[in-house]
MOPAC internal coordinates of N, CA, C and O (Angstrom, degrees):
PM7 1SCF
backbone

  N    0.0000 0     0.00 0     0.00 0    0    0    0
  C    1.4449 1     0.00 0     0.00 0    1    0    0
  C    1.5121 1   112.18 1     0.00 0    2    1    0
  O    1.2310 1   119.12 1   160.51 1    3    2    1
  N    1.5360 1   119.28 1   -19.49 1    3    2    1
  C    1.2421 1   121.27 1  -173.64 1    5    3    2
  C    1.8241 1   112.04 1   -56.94 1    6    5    3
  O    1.2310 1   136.60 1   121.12 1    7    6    5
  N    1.4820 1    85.46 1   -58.88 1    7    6    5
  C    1.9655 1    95.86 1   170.88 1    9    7    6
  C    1.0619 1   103.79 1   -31.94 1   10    9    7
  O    1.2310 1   120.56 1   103.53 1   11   10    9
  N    0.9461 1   116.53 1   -76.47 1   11   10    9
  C    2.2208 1   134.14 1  -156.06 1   13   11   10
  C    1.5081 1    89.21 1   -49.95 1   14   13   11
  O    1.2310 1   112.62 1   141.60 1   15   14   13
  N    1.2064 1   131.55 1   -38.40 1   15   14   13
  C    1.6735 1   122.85 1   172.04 1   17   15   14
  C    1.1574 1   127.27 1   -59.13 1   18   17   15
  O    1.2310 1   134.29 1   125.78 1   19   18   17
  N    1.2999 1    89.98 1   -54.22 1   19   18   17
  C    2.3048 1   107.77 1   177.20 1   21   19   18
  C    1.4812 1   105.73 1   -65.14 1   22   21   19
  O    1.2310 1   113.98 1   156.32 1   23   22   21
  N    1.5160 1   128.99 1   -23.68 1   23   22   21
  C    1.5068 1   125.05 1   166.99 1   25   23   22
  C    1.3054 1   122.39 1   -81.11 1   26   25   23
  O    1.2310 1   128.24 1   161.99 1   27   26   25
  N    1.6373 1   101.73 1   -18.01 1   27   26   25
  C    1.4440 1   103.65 1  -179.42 1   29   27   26
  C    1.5321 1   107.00 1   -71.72 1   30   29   27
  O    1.2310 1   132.81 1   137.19 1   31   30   29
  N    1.2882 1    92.86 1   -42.81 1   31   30   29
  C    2.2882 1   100.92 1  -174.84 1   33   31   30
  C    1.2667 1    95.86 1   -62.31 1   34   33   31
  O    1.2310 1   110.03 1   106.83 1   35   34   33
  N    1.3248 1   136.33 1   -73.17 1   35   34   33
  C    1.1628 1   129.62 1   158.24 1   37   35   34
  C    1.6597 1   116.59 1    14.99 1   38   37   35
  O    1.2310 1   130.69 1    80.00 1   39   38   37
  N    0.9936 1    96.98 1  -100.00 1   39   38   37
  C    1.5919 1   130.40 1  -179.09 1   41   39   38
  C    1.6322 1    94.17 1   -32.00 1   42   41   39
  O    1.2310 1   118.77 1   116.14 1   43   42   41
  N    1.3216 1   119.95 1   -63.86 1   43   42   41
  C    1.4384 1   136.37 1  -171.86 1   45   43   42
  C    1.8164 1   114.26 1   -56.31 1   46   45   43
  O    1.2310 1   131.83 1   131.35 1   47   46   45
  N    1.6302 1    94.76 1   -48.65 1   47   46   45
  C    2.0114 1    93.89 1  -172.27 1   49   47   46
  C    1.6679 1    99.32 1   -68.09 1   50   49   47
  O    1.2310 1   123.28 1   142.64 1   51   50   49
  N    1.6267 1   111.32 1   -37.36 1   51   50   49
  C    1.4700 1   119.35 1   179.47 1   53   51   50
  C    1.4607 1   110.05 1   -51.82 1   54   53   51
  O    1.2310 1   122.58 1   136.00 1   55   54   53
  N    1.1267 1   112.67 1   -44.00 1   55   54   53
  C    1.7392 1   125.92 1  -175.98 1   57   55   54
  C    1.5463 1   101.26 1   -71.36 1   58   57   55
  O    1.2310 1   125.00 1   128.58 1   59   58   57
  N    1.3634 1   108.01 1   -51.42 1   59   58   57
  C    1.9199 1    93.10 1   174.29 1   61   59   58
  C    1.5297 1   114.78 1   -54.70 1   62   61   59
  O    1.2310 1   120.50 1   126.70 1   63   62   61
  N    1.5416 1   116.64 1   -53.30 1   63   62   61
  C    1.2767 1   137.95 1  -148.10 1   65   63   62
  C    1.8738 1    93.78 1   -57.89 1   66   65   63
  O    1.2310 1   133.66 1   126.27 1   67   66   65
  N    1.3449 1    91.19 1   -53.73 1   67   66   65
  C    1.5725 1    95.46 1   170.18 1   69   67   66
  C    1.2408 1   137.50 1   -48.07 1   70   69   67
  O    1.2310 1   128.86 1   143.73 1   71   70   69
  N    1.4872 1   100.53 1   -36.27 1   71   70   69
  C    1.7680 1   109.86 1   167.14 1   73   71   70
  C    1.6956 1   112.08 1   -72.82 1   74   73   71
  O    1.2310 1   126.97 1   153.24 1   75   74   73
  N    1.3479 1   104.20 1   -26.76 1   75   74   73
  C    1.6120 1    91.49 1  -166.08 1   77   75   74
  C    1.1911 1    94.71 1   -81.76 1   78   77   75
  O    1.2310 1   112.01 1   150.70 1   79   78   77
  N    1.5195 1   132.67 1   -29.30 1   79   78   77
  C    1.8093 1   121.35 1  -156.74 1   81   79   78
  C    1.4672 1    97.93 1   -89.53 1   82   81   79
  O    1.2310 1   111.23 1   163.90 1   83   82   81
  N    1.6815 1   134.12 1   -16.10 1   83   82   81
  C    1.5282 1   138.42 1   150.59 1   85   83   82
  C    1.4581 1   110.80 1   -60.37 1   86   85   83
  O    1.2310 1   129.73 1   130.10 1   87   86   85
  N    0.7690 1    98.84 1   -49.90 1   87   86   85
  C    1.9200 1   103.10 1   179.95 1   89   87   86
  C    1.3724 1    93.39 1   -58.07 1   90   89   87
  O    1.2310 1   110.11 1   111.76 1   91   90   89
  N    0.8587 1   136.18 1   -68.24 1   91   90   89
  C    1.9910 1   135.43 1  -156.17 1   93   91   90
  C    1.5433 1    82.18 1   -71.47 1   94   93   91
  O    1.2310 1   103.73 1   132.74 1   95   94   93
  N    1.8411 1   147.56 1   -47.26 1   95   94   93
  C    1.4225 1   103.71 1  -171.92 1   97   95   94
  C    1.5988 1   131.76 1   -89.77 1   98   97   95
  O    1.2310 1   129.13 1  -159.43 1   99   98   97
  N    1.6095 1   100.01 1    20.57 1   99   98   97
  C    1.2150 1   121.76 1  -152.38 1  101   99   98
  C    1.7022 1   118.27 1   -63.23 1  102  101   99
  O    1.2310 1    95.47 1   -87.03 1  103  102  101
  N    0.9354 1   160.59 1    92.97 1  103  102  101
  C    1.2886 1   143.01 1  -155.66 1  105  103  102
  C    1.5229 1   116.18 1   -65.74 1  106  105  103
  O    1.2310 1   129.74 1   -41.39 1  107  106  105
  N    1.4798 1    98.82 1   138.61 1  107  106  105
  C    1.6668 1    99.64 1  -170.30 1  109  107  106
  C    1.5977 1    98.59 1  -110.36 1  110  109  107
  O    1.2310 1   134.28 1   -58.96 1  111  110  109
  N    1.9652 1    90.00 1   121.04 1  111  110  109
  C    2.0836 1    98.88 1   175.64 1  113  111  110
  C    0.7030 1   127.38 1   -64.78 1  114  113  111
  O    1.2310 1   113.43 1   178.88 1  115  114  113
  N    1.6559 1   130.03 1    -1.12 1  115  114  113
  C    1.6350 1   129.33 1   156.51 1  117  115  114
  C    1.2495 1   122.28 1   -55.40 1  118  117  115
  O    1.2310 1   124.82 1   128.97 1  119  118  117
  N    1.3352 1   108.36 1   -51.03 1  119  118  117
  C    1.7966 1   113.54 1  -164.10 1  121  119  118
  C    1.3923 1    95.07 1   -69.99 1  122  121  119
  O    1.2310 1   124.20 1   -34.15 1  123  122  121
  N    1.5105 1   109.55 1   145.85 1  123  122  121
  C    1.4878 1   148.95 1   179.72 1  125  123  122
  C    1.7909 1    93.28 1   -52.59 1  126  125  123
  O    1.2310 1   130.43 1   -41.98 1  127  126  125
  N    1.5801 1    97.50 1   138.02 1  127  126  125
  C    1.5142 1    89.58 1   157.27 1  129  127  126
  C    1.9035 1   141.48 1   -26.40 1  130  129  127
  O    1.2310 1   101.09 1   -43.70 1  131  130  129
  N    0.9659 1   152.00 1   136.30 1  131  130  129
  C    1.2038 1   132.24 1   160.21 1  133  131  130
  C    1.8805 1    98.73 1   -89.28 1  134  133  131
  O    1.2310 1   105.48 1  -178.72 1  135  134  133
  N    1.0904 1   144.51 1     1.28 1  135  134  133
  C    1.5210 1   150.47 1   133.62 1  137  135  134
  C    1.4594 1   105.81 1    21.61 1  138  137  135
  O    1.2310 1   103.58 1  -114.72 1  139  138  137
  N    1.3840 1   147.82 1    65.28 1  139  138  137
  C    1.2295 1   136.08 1   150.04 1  141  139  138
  C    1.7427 1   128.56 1   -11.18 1  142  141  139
  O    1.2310 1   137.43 1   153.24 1  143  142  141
  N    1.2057 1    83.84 1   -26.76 1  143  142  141
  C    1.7134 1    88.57 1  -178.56 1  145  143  142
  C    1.4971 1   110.88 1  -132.15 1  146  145  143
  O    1.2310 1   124.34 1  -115.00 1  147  146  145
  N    1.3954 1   109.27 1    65.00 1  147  146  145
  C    1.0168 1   133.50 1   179.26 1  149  147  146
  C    1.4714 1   108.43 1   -97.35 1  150  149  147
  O    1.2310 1   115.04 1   -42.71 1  151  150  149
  N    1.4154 1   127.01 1   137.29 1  151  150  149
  C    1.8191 1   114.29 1  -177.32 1  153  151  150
  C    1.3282 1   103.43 1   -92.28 1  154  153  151
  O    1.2310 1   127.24 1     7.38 1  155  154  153
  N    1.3403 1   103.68 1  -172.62 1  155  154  153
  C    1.8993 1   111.34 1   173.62 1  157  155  154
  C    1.5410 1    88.96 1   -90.70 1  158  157  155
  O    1.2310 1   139.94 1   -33.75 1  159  158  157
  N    1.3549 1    78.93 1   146.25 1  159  158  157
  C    1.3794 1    99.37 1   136.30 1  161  159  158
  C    1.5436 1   146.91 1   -14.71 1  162  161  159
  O    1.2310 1   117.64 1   -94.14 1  163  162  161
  N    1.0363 1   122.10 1    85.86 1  163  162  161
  C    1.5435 1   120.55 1  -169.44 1  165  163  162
  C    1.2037 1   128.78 1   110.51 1  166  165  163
  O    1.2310 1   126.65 1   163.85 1  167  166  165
  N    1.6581 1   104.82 1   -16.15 1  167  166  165
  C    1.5441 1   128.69 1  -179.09 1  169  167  166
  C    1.3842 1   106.50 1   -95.43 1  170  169  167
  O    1.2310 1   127.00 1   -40.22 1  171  170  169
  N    1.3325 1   104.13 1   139.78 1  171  170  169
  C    1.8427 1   107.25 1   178.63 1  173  171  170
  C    1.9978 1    99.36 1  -100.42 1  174  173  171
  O    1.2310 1   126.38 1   -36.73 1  175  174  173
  N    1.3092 1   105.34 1   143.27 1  175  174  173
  C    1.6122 1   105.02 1   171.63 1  177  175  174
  C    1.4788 1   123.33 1   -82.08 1  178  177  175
  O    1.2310 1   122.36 1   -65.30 1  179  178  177
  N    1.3942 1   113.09 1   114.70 1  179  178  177
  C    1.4040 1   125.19 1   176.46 1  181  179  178
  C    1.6799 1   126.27 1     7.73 1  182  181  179
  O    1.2310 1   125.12 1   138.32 1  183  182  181
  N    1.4814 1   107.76 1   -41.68 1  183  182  181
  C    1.5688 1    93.69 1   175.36 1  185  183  182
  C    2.0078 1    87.10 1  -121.45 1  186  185  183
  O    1.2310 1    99.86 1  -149.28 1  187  186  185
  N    1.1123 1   154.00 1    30.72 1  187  186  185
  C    1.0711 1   132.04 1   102.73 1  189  187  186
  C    1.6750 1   135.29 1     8.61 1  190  189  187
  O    1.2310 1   125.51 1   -79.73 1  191  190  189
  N    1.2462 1   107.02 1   100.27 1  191  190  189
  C    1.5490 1   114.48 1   176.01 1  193  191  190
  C    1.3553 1   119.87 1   -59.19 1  194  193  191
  O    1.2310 1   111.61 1   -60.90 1  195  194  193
  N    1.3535 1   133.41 1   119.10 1  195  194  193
  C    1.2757 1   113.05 1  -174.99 1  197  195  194
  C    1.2415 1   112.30 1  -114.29 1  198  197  195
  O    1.2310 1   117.28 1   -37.88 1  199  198  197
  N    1.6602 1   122.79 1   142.12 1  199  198  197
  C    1.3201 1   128.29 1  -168.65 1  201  199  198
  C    1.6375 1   116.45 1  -114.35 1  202  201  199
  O    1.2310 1   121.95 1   -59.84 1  203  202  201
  N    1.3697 1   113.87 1   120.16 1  203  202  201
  C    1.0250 1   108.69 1   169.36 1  205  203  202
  C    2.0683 1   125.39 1   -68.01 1  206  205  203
  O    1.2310 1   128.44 1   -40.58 1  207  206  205
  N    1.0546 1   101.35 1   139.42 1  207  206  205
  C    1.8468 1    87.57 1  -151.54 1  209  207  206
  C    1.8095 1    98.74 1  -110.86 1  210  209  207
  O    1.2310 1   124.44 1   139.55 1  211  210  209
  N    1.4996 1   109.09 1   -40.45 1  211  210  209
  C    1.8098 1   134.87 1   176.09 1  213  211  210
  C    1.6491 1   105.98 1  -160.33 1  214  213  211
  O    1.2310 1   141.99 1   -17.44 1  215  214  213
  N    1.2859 1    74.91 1   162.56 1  215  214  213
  C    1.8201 1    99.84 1   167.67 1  217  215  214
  C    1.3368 1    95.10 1  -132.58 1  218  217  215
  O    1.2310 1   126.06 1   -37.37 1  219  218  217
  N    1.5667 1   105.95 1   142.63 1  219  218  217
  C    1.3059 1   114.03 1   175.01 1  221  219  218
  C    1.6641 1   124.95 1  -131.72 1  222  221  219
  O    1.2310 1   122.25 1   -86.62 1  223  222  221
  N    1.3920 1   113.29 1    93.38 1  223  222  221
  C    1.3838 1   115.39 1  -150.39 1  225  223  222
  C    1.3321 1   105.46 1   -93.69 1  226  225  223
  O    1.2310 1   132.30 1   -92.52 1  227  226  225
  N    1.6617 1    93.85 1    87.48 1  227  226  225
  C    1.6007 1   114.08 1   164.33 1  229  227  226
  C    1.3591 1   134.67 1   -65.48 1  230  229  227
  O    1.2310 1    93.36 1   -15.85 1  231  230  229
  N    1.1839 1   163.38 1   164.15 1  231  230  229
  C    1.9409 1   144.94 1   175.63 1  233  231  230
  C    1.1792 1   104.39 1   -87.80 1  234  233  231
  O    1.2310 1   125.45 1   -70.65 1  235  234  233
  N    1.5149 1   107.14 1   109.35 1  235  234  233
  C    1.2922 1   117.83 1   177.09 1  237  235  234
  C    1.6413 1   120.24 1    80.06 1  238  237  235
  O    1.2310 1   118.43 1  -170.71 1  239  238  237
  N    1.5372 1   120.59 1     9.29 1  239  238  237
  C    1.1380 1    99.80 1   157.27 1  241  239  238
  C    1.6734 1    89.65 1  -172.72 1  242  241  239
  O    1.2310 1   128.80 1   -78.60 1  243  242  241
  N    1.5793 1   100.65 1   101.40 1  243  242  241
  C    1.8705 1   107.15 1  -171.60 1  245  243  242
  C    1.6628 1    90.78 1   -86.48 1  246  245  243
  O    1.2310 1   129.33 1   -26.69 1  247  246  245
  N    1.2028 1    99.62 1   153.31 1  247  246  245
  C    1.4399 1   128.50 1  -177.33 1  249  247  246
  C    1.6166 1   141.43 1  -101.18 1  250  249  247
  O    1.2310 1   108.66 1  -112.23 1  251  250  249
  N    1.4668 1   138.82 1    67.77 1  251  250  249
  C    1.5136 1   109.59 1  -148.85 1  253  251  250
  C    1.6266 1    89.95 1   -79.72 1  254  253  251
  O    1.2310 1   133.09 1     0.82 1  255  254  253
  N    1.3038 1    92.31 1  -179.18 1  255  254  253
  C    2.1240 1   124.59 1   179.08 1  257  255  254
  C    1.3803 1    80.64 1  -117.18 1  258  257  255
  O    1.2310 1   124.52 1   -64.60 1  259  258  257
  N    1.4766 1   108.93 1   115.40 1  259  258  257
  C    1.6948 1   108.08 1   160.46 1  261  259  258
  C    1.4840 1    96.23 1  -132.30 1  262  261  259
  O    1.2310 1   122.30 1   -58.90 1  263  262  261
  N    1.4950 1   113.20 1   121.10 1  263  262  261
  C    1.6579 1   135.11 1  -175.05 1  265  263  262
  C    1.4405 1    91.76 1    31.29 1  266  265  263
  O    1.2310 1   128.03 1  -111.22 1  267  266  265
  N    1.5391 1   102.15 1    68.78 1  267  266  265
  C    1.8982 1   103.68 1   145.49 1  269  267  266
  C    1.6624 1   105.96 1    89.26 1  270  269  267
  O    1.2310 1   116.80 1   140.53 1  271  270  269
  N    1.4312 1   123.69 1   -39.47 1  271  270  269
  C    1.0949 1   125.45 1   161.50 1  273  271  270
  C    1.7452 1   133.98 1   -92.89 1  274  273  271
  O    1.2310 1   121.58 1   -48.51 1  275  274  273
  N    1.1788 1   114.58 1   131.49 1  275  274  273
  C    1.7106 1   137.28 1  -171.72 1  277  275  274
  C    1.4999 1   103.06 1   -76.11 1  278  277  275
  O    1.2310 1   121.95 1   -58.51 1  279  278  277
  N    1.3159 1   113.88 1   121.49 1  279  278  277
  C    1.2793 1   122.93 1  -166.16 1  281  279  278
  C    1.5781 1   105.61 1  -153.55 1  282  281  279
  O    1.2310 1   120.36 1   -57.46 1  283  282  281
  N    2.1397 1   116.92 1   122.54 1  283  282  281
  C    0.6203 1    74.97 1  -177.34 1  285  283  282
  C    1.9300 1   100.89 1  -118.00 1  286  285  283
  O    1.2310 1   114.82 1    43.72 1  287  286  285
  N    1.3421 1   127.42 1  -136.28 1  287  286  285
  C    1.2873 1   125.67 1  -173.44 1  289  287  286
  C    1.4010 1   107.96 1   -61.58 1  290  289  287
  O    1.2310 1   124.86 1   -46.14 1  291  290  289
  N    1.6573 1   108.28 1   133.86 1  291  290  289
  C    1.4947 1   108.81 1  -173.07 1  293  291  290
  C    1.5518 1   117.82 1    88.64 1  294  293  291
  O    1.2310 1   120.29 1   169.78 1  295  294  293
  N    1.2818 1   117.06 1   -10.22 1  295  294  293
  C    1.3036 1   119.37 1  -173.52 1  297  295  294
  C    1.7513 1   108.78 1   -94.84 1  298  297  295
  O    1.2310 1   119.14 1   -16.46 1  299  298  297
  N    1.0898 1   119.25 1   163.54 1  299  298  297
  C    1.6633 1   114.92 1  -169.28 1  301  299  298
  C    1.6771 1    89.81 1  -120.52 1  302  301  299
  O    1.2310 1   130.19 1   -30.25 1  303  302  301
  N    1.6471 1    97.96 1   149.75 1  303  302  301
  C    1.6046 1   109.27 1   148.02 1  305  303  302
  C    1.9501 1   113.00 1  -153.07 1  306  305  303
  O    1.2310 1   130.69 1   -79.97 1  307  306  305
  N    1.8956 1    96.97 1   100.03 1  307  306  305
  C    0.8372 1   135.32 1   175.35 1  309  307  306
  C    1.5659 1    85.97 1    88.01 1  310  309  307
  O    1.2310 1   117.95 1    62.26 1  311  310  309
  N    1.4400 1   121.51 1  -117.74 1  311  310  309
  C    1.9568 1   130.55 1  -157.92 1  313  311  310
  C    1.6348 1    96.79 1   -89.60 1  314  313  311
  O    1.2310 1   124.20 1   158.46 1  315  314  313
  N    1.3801 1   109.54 1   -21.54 1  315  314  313
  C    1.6487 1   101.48 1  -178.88 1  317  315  314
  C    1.5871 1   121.89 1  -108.87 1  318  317  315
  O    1.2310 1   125.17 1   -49.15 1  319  318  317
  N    1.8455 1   107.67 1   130.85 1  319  318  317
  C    1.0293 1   121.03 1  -165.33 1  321  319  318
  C    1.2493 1   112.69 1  -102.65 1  322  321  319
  O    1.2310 1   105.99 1   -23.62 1  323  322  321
  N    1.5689 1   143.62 1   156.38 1  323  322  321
  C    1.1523 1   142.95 1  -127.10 1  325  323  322
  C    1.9162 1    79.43 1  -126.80 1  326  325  323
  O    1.2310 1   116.11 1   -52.02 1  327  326  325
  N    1.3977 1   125.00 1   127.98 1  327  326  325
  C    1.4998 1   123.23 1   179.23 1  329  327  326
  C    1.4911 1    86.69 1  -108.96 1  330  329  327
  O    1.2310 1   121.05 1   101.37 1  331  330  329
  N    1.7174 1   115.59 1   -78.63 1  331  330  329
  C    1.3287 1    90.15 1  -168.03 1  333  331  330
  C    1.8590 1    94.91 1  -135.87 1  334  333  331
  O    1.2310 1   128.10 1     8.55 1  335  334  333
  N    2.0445 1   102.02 1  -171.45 1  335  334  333
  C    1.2661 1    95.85 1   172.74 1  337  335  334
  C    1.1590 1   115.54 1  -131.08 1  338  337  335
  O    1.2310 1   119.90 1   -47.83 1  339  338  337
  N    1.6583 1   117.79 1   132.17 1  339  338  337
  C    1.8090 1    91.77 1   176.30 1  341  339  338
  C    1.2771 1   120.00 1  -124.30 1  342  341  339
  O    1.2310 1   110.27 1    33.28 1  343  342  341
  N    1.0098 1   135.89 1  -146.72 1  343  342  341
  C    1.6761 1   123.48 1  -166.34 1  345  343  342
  C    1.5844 1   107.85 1   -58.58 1  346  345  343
  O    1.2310 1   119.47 1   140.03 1  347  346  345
  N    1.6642 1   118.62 1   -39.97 1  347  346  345
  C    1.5688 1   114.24 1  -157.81 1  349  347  346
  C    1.5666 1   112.34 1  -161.90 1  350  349  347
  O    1.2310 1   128.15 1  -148.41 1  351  350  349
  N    1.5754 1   101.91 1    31.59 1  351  350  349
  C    1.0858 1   134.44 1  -175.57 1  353  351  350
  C    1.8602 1   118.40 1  -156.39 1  354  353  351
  O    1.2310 1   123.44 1   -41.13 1  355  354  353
  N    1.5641 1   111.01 1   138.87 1  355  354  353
  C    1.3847 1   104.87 1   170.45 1  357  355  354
  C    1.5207 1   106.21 1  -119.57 1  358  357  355
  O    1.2310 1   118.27 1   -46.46 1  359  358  357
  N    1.4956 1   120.90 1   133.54 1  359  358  357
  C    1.5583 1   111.21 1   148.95 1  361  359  358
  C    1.4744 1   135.03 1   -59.75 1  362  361  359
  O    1.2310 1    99.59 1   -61.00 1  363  362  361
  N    1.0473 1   154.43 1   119.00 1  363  362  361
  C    1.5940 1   147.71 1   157.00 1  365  363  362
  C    1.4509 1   125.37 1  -111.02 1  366  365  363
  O    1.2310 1   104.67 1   -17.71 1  367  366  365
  N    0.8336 1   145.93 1   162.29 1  367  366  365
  C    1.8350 1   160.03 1  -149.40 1  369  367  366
  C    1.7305 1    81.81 1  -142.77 1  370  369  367
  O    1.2310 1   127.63 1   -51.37 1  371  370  369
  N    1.4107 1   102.92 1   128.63 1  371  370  369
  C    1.2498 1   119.81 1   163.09 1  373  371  370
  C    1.5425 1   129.65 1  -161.13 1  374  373  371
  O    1.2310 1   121.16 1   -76.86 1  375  374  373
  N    1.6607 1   115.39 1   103.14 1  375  374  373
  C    1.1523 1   107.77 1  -151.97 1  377  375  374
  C    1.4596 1   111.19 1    72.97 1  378  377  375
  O    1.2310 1   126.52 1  -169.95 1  379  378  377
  N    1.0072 1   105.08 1    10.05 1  379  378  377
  C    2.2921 1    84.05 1   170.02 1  381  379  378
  C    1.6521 1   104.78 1    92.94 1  382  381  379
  O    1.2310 1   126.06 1  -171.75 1  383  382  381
  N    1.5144 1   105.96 1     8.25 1  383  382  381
  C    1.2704 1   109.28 1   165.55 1  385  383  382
  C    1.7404 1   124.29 1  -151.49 1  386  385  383
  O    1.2310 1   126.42 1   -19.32 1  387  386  385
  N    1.3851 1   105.26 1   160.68 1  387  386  385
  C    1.5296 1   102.46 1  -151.58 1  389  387  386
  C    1.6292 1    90.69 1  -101.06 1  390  389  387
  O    1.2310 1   127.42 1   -13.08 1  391  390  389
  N    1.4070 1   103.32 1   166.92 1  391  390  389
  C    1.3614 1   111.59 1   179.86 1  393  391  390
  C    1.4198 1   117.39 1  -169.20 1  394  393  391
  O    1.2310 1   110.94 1   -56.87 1  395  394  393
  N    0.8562 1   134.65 1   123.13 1  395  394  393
  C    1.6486 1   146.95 1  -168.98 1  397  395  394
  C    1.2150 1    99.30 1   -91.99 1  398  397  395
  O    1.2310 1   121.22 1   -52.55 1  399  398  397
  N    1.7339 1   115.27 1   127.45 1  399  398  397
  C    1.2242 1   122.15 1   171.88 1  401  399  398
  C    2.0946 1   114.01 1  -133.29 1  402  401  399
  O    1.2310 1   121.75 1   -69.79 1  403  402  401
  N    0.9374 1   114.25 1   110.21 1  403  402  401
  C    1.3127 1   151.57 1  -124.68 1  405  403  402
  C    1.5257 1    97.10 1  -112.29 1  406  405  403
  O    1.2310 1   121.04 1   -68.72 1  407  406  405
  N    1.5501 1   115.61 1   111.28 1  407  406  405
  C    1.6495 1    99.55 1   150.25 1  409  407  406
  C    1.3298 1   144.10 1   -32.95 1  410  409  407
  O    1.2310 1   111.00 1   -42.64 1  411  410  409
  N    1.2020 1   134.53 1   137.36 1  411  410  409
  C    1.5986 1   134.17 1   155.01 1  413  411  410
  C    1.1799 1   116.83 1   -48.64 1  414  413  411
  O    1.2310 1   115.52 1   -48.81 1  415  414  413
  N    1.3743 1   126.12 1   131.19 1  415  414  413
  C    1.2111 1   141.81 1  -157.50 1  417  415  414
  C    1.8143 1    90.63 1   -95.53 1  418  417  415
  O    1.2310 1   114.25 1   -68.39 1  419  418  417
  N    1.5050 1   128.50 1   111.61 1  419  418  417
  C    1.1027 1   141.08 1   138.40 1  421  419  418
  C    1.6849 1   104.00 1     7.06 1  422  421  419
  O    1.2310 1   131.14 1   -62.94 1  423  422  421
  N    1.1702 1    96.11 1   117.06 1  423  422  421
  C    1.8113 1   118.16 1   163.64 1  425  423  422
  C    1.6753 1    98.25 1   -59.08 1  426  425  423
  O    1.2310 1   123.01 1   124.60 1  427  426  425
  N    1.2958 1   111.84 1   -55.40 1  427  426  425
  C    1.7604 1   123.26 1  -127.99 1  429  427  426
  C    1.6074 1    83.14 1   -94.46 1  430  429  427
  O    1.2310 1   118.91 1   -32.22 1  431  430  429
  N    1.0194 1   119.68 1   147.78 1  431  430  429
  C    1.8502 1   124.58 1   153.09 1  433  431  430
  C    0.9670 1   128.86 1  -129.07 1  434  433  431
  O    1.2310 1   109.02 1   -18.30 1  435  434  433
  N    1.3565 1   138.16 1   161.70 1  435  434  433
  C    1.3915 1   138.58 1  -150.80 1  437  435  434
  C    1.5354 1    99.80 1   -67.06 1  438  437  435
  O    1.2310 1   123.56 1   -44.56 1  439  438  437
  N    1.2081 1   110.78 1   135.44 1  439  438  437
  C    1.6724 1   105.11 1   152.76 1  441  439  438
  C    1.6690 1   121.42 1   -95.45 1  442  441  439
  O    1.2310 1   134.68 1   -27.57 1  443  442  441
  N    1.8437 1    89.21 1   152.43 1  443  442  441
  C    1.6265 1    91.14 1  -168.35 1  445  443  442
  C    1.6305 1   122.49 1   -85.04 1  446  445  443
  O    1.2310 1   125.43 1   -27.77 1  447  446  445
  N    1.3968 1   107.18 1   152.23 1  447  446  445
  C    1.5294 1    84.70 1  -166.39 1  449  447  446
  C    1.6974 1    99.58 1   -85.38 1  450  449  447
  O    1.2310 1   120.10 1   180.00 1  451  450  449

């Protein structure tokens, strides 16, 4: 019976040893991509959806929110450039083509009196 013991530990330090040298190659979901083709900061990637989020009609220089960032005419985020702004709509040039990107139309509607 002694054997059948010494194979059991065996069996057992091998079974830890295995967890710890998986554990050390384990990937940790905190750390940042290692992604080579990762953009900067502030830049949206080429086929990136872009969302109009607000307009902010300041005097003399209105503002859209496009995905989280305030941008205003003339300003870029990533390939698309900001042409103009209007009440509930933005123009942009992207790739050599224009495209209107438009508030969400309100869930809620007036109630009647």
């Amino acid at each position: 019976m002694r054997g059948g013991s010494v194979s059991d530990r065996v069996r057992i330090f091998c079974l830890l040893l295995a967890c710890l040298v998986g554990d050390a190659q384990a990937i940790d979901p905190t750390l940042p991509s290692a992604d080579p083709l990762r953009v900067e900061a502030g830049a949206a990637p080429a086929s990136e959806v872009l969302q109009l989020q607000a307009i902010l009609r300041l005097p003399g220089a209105p503002r859209a929110v496009v995905n989280g960032r305030s941008l205003k005419i003339g300003e870029r985020l990533g390939d698309a450039r900001v042409l103009n702004i209007y009440s509930n709509s933005v123009l942009i040039e992207r790739e050599g083509r224009r495209e209107t990107l438009r508030l969400a139309v309100p869930v809620a509607t007036p109630s009647k009196p």
